[in-house]
N, C-alpha and C positions, 0 to 999 in steps of 0.2 A: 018389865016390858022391853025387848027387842028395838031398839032404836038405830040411827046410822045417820049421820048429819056429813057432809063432804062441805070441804073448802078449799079454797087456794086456786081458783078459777080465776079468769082475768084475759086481757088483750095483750099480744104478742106478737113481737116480726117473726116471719119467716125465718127458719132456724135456727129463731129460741127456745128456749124451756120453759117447763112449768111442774112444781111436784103439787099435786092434788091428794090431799089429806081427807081419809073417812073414819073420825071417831066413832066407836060404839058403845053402845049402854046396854045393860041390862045380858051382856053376855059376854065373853073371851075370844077376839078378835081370833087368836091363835088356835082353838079350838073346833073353826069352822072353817067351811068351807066359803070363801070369800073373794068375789068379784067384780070385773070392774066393768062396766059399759058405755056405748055415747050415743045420744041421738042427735040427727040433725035434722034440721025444720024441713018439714016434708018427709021424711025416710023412717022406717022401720028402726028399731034399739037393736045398737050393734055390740056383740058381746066382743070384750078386748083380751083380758087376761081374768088368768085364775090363780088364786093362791090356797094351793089345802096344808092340813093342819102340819103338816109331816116338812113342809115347808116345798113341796114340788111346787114350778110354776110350770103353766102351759097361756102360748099366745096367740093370739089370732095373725092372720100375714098382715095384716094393717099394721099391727103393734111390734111384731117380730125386728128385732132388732135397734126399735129409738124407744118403747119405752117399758121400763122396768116395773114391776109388781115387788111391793116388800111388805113389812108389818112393824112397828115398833109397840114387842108384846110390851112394854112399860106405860106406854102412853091408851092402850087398847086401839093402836091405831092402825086402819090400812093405809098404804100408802102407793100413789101412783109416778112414778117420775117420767117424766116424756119430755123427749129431746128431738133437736131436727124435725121443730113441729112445720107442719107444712097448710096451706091456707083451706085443704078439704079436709084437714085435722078438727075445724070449727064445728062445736056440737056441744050441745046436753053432758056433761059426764058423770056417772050414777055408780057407785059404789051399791053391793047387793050380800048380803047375808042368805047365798043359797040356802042352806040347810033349814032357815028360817021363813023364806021366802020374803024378805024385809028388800027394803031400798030406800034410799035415803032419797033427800030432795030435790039431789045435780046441784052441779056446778056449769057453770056457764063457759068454756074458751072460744076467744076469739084470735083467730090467726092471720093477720093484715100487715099490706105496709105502708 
């Protein structure tokens, strides 16, 4: 079974960081094609980055240049680092096993001061 659990969500000032971790199960993180999203209360799920299996990333202009998409194929993990987070940064964050059509639970950021 396809599984994706995210963590590493939490409360942060204004151009802080946050690295947002999505473990998976039942498949090879490195193998798919794997995404990252965020929703914020009231809005539409905004897709952020991609990471395919070849290791290309691609980002949306939200994300383009504060935050990085990686994998660490030993732990089966996606990984999301975002930096210069800013206070409309705050949203849902959803790690996504495109090729599966899977999504994990979100994690929760909050960006305040």
């Amino acid at each position: 079974q396809v599984r994706l659990e995210e963590s590493g969500g939490g409360s942060v000032q204004p151009g802080g960081s946050l690295r947002l971790s999505c473990v998976g199960s039942g498949f090879s993180v490195s193998d798919q094609i794997m995404t990252w999203h965020r929703q914020a209360p009231d809005e539409a799920r905004e897709w952020l980055a991609t990471l395919a299996p070849g290791g290309a990333t691609f980002y949306s202009d939200s994300a383009k240049g504060r935050f990085t998409v990686s994998r660490d194929d030993h732990k089966n993990t996606l990984v999301l680092q975002m930096d210069s987070l800013k206070p409309e940064d705050k949203a849902a964050y959803y790690c996504q096993n495109f090729d599966a059509s899977t999504w994990g639970q979100g994690t929760w950021v909050t960006v305040s001061s």
